[in-house]
Backbone as CSV, one residue per row, in Angstrom:
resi,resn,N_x,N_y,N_z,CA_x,CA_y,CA_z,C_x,C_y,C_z
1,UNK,79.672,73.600,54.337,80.087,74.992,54.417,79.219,75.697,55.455
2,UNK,80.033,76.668,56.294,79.128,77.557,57.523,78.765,78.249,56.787
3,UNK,77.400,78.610,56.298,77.185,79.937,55.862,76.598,81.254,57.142
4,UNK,76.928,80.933,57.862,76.333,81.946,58.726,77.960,82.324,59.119
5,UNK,79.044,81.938,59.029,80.265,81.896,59.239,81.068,82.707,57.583
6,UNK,80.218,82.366,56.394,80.611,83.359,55.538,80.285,84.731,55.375
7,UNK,78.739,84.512,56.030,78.156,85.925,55.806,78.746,86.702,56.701
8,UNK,79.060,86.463,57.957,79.836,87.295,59.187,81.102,87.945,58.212
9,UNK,81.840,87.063,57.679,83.140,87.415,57.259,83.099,88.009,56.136
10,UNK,82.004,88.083,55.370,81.455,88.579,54.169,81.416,90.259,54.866
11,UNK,80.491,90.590,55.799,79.913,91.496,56.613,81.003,92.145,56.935
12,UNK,81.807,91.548,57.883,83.107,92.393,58.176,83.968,92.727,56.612
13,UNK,84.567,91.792,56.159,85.255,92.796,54.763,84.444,93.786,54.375
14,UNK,82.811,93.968,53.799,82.624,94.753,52.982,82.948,96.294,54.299
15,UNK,82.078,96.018,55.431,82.270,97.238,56.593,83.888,97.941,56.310
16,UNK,84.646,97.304,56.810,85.960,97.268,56.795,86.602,98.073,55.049
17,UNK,86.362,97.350,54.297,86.621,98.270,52.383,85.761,99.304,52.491
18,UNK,84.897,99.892,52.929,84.123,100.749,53.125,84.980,102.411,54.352
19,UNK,85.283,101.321,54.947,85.802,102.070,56.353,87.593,102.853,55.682
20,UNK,88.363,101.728,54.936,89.281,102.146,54.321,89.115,103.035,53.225
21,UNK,87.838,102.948,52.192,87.716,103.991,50.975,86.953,105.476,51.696
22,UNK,86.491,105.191,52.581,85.838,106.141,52.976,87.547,107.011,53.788
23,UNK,88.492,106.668,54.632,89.450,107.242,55.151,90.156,107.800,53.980
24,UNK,90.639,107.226,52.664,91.465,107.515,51.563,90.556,108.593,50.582
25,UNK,89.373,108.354,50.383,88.321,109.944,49.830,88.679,111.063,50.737
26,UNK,88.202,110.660,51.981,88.384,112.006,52.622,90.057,112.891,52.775
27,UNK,90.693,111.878,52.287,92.089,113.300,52.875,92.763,113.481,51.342
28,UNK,91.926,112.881,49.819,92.648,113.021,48.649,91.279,112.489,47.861
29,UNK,91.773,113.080,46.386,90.243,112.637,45.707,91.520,111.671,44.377
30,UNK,90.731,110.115,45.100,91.509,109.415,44.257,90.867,108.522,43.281
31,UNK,91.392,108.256,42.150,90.456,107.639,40.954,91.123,106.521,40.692
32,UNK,90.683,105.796,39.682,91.102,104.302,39.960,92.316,104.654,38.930
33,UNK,92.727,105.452,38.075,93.666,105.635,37.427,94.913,105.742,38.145
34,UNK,94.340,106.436,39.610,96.072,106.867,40.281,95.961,105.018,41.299
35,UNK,95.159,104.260,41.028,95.269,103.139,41.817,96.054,101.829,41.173
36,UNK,96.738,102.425,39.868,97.356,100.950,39.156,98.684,101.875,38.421
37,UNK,99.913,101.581,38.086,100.613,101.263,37.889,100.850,101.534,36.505
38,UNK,101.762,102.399,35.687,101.504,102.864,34.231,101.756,101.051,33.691
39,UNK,102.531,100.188,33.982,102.853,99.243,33.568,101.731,98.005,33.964
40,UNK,101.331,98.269,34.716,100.244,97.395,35.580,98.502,97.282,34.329
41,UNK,97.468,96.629,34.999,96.187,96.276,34.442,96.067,97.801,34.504
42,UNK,95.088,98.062,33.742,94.011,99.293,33.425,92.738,99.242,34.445
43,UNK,92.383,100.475,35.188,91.034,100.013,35.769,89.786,99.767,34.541
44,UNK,88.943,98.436,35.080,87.647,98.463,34.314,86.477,99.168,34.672
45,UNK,85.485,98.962,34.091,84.267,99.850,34.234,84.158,99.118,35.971
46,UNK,84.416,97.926,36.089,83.912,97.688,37.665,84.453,98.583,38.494
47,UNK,85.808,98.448,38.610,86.911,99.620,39.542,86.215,101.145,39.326
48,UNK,86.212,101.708,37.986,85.142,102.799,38.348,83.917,102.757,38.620
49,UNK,83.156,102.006,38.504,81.728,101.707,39.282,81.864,101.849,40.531
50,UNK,82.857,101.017,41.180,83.358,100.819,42.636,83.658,102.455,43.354
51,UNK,84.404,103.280,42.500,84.657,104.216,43.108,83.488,105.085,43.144
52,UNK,82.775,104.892,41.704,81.846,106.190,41.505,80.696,105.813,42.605
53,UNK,80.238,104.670,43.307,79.675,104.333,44.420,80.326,104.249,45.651
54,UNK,81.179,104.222,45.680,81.520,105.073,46.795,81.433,106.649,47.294
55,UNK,81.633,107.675,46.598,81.657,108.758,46.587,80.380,109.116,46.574
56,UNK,79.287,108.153,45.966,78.023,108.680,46.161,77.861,108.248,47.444
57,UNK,78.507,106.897,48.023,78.023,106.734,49.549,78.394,107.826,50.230
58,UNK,79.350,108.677,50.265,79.824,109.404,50.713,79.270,111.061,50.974
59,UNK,78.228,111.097,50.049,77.315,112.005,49.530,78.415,112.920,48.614
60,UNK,79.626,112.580,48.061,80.817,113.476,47.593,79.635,113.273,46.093
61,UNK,79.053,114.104,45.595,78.419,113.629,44.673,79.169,114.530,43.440
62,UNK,79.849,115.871,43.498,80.650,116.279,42.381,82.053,115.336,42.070
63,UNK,82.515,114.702,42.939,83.473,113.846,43.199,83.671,112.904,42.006
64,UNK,81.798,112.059,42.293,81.342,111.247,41.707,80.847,111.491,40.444
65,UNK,80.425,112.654,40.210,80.289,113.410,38.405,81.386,113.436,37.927
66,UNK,83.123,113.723,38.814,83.845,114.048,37.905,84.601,112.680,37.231
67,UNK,84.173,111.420,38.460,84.767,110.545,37.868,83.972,109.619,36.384
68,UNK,82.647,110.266,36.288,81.641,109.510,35.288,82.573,110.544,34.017
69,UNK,82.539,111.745,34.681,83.095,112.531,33.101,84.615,112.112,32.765
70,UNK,85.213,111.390,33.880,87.057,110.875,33.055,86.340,109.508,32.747
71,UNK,85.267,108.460,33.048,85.182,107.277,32.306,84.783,107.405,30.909
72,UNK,83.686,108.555,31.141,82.995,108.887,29.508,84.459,109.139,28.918
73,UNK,85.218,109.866,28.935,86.720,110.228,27.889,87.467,109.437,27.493
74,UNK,87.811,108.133,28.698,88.991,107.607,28.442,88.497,105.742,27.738
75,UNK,89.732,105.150,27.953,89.030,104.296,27.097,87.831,102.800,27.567
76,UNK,87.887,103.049,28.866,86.838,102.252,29.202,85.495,103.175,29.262
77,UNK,84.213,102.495,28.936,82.916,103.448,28.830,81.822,103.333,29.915
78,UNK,81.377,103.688,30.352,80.324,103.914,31.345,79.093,102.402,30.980
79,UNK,78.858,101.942,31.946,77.564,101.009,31.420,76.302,101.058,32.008
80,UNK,75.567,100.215,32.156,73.948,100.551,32.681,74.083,100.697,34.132
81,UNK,74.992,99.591,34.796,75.184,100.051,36.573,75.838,101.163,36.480
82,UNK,76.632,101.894,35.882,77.418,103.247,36.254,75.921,104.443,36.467
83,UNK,75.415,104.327,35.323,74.153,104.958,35.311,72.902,104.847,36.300
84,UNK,72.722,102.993,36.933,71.699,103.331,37.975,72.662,103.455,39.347
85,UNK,74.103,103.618,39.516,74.697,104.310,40.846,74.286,105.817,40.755
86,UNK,74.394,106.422,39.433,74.159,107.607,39.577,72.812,108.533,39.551
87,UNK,71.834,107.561,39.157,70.473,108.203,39.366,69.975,107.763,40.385
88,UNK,70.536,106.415,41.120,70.174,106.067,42.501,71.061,106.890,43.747
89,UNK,71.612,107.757,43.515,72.346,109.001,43.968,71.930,110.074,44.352
């Protein structure tokens, strides 16, 4: 296996998912709820982890409070990484 050939391609996707969540925050504030399908999977705590770190990359940091306060409500729950994205924020 190339690993200097995974990490490149590793490097470009994450740049690249970064480059796309960062274009889709800025023109709508979207949560992983409007990202699946009433019939489709449920987002997990990862998918909101994912978002709620993004928005902190973003410095959108009320963005990112409002999505910790719809995980605290609904039925997936916040876990120890939700908590160090947000004090590492």
């Amino acid at each position: 296996m190339d690993f200097g050939r995974l990490a490149k391609t590793t490097s470009l996707v994450v740049r690249h998912s970064f480059a796309i969540f960062q274009s889709l925050t800025t023109k709508a504030r979207w949560t992983p709820s409007l990202m699946v399908s009433e019939d489709g999977p449920k987002p997990d705590t990862v998918t909101w982890n994912t978002m709620i770190c993004g928005y902190c990359s973003l410095q959108m940091l009320s963005e990112a409070l409002q999505l910790y306060e719809e995980l605290q409500h609904g039925p997936t729950k916040p876990n120890a990484i939700t908590y160090t994205i947000l004090i590492d924020a």
